[in-house]
PASEBA-1860 file (N, C-alpha, C; in nm, 3 decimals):
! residues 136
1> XXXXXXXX> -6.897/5.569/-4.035/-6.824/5.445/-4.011/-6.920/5.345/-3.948 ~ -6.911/5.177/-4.006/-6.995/5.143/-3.935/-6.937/5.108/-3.785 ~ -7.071/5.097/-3.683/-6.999/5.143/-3.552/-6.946/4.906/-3.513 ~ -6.981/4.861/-3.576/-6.912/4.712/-3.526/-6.772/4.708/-3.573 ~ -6.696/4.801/-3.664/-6.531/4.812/-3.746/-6.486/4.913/-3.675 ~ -6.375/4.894/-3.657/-6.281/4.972/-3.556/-6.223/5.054/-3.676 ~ -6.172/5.012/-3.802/-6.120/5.063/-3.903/-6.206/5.141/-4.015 ~ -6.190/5.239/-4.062/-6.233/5.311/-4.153/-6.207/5.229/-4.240
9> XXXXXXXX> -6.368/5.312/-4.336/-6.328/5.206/-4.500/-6.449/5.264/-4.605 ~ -6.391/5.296/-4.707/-6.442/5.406/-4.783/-6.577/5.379/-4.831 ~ -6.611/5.246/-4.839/-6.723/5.172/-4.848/-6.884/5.209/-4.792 ~ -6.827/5.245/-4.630/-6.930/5.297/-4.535/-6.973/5.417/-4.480 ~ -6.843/5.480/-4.571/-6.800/5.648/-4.511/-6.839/5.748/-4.623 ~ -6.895/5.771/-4.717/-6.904/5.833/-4.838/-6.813/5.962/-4.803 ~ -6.835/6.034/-4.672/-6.808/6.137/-4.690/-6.645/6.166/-4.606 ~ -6.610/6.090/-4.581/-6.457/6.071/-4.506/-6.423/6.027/-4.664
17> XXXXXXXX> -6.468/5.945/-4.762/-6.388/5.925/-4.868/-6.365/6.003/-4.944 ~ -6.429/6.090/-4.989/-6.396/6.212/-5.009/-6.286/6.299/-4.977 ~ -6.361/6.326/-4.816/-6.218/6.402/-4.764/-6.088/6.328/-4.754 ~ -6.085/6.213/-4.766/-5.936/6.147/-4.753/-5.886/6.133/-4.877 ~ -5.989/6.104/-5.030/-5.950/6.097/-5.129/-5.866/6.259/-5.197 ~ -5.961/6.332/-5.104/-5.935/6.445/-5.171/-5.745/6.505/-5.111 ~ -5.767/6.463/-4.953/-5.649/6.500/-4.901/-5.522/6.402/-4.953 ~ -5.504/6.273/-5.011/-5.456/6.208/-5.063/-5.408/6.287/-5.213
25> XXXXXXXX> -5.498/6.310/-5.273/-5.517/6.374/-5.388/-5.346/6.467/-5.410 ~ -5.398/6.585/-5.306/-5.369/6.700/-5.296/-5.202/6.685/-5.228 ~ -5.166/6.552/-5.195/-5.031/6.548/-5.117/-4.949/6.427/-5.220 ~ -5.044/6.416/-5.337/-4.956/6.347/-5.456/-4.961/6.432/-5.563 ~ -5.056/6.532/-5.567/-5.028/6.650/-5.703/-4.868/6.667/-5.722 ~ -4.805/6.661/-5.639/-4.632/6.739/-5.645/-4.574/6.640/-5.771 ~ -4.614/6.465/-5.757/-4.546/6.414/-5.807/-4.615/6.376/-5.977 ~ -4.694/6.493/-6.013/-4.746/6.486/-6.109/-4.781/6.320/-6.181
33> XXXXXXXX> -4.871/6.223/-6.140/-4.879/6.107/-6.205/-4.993/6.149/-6.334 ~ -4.942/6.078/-6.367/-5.078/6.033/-6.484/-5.151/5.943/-6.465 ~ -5.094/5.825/-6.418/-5.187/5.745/-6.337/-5.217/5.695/-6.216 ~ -5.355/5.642/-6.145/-5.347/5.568/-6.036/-5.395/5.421/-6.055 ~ -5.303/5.391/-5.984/-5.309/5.217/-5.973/-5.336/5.164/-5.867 ~ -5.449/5.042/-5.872/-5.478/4.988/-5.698/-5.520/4.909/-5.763 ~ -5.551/4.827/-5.606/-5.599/4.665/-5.637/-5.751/4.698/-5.665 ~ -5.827/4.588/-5.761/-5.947/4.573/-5.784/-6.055/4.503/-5.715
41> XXXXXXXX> -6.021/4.593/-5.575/-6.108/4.577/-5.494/-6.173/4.702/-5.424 ~ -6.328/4.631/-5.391/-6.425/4.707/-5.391/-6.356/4.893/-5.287 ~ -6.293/4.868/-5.212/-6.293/4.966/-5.135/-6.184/5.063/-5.161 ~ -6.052/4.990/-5.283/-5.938/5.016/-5.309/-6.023/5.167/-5.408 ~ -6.062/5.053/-5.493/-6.174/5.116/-5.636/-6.241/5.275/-5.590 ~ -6.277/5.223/-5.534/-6.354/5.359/-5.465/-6.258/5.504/-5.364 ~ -6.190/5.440/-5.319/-6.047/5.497/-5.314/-6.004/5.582/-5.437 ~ -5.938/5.526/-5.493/-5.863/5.560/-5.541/-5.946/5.640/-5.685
49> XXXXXXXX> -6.022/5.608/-5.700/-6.139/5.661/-5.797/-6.146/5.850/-5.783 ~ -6.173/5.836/-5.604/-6.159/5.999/-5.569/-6.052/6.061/-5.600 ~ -5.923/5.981/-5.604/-5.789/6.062/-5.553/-5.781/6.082/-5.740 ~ -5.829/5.974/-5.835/-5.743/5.999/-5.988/-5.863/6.113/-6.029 ~ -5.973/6.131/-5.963/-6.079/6.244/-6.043/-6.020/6.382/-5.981 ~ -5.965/6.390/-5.821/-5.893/6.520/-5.799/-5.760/6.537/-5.878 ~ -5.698/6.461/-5.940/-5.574/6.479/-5.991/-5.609/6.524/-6.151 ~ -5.720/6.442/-6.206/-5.731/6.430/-6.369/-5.648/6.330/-6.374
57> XXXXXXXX> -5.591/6.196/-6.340/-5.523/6.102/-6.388/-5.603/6.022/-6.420 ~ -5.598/5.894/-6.492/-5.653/5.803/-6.522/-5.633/5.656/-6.417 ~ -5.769/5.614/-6.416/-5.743/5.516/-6.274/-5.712/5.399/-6.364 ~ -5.623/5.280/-6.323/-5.619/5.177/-6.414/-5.621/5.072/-6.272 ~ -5.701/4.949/-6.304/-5.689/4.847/-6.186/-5.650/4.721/-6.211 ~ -5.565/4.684/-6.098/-5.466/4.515/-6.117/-5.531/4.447/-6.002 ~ -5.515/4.280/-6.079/-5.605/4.205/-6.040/-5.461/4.078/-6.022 ~ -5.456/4.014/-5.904/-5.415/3.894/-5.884/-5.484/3.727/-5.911
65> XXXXXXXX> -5.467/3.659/-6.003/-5.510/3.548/-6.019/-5.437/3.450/-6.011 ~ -5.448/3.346/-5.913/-5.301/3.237/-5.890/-5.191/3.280/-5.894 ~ -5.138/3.399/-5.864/-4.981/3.489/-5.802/-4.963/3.555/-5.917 ~ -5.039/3.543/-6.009/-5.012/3.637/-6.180/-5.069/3.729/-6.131 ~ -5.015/3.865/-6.116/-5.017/4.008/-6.139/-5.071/4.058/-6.259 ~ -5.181/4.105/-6.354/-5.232/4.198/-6.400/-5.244/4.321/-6.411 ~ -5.281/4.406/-6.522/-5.313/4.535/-6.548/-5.438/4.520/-6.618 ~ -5.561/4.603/-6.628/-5.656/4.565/-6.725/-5.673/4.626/-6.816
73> XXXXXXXX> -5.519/4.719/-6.864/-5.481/4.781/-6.996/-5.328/4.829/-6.942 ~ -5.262/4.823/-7.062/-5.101/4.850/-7.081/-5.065/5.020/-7.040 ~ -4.999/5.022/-6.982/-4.980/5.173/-6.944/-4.839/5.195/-7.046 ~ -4.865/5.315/-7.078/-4.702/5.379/-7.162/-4.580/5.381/-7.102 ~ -4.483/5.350/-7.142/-4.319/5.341/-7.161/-4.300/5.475/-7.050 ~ -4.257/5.473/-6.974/-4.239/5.574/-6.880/-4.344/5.686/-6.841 ~ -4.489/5.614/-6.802/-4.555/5.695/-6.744/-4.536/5.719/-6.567 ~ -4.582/5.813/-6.537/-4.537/5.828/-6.369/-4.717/5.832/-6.333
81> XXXXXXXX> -4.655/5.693/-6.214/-4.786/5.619/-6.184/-4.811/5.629/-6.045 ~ -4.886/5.655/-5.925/-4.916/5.668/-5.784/-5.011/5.521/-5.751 ~ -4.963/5.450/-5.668/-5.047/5.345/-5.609/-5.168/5.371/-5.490 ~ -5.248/5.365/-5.512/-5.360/5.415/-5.375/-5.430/5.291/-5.314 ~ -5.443/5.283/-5.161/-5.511/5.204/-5.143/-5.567/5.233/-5.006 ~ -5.687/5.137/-4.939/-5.754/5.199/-4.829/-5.626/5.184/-4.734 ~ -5.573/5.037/-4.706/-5.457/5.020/-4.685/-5.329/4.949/-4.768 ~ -5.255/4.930/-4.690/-5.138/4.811/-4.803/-5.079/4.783/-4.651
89> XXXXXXXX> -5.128/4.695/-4.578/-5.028/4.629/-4.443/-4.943/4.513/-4.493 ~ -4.961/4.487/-4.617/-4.909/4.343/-4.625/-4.763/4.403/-4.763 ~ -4.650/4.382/-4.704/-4.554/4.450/-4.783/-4.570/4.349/-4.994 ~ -4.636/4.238/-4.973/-4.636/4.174/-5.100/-4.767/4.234/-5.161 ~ -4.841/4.334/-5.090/-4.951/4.372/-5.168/-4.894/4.477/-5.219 ~ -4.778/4.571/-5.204/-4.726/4.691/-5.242/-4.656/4.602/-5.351 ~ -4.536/4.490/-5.337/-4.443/4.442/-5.408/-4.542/4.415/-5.572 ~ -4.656/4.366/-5.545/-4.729/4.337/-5.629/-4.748/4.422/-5.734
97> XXXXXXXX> -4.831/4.549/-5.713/-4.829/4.633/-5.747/-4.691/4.713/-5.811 ~ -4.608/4.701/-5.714/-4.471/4.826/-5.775/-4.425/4.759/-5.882 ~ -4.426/4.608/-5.884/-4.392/4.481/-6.002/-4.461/4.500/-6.119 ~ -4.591/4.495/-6.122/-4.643/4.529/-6.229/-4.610/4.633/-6.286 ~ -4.619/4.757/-6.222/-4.626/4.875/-6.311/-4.484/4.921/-6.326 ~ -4.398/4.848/-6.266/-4.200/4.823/-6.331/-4.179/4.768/-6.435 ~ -4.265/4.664/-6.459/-4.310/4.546/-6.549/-4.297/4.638/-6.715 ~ -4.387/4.720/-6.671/-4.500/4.775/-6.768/-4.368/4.920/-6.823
105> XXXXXXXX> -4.264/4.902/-6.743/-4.175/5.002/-6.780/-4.250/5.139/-6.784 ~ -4.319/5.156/-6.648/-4.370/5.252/-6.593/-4.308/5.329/-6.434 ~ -4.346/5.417/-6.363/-4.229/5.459/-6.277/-4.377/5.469/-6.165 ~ -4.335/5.406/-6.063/-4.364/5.424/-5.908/-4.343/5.564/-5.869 ~ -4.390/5.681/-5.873/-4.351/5.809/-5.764/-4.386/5.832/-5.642 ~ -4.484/5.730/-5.611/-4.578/5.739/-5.468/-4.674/5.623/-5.414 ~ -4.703/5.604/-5.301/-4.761/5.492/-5.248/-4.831/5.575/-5.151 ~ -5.002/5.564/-5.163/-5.067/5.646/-5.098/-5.206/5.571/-5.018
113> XXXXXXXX> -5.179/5.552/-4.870/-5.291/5.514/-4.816/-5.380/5.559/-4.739 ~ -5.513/5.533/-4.699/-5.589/5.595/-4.597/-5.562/5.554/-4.478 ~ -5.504/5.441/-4.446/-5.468/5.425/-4.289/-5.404/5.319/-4.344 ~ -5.300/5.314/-4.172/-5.185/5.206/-4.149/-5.039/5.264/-4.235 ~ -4.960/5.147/-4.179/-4.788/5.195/-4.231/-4.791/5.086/-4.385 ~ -4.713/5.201/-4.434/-4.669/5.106/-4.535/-4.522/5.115/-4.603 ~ -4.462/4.936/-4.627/-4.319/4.930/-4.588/-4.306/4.942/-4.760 ~ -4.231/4.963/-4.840/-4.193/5.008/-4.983/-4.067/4.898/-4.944
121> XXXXXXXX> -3.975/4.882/-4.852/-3.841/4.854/-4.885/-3.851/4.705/-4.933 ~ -3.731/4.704/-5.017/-3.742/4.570/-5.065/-3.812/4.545/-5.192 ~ -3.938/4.645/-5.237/-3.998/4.628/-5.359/-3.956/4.734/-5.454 ~ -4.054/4.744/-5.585/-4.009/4.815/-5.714/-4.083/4.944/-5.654 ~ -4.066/4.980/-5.550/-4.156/5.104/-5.543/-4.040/5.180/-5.420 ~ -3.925/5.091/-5.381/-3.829/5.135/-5.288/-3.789/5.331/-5.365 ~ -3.789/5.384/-5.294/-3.720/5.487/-5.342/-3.887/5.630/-5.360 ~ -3.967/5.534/-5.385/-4.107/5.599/-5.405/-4.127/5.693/-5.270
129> XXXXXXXX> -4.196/5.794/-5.295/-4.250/5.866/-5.173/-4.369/5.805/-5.103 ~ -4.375/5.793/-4.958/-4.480/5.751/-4.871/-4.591/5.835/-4.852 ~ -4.736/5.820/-4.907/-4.798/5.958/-4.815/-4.944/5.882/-4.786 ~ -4.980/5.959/-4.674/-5.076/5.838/-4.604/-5.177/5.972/-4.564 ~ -5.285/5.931/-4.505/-5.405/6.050/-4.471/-5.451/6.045/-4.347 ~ -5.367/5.957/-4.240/-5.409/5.946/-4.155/-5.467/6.073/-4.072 ~ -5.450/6.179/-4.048/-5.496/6.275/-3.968/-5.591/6.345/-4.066 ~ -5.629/6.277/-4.222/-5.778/6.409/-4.284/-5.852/6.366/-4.200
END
């Protein structure tokens, strides 16, 4: 970790990303996804990169441009999809996400972060399971 960030971040940690990707991994296997979805950013990417290579899912990444929500390929008619990210503190960065891949007539089973709370209520991901890594 670098020692001036109070916060972990997968960026600086190679080997906490790992272990968090991996423990992330291993506490969304239950909900069998096929895919993982995160924002296309540098630390999300790398994130979530670990958690879809321990699963065998396929990572797909969404990009915000002027409040338009993206996918950077179409996911199938009822695939079961897991969101990963280093965090999600901001409840419209989850809404974002659970929107798209509702959009896409795809199913939310999980919302998975490396640190901090994250609120689901209110978005397309309400009902989704919470699982976070704070103690790997």
């Amino acid at each position: 970790m670098n020692p001036t960030s109070a916060t972990p971040s997968s960026l600086r940690d190679p080997k906490r990303t790992e272990r968090v990707g991996a423990a992330l991994a291993e506490r969304l296997r239950p909900h069998e996804p096929a895919f993982v979805v995160c924002w296309d950013t540098s630390e999300d990417v790398v994130l979530a990169h670990v958690v879809a290579r321990e699963l065998g899912a396929d990572l797909l990444l969404a990009n915000e441009i002027e409040g338009i929500v993206a996918l950077e390929y179409a996911l199938p008619d009822g695939a079961t999809v897991v969101l990963v990210a280093e965090s999600l503190d901001s409840p419209t960065a989850v809404a974002g996400l659970a929107g798209v891949v509702d959009h896409a007539k795809a199913r939310v089973a999980a919302v998975a972060t490396a640190h901090g709370r994250v609120e689901v209520a209110g978005t397309r991901a309400e009902g989704a399971a919470v699982v976070t890594a704070e103690a790997a």
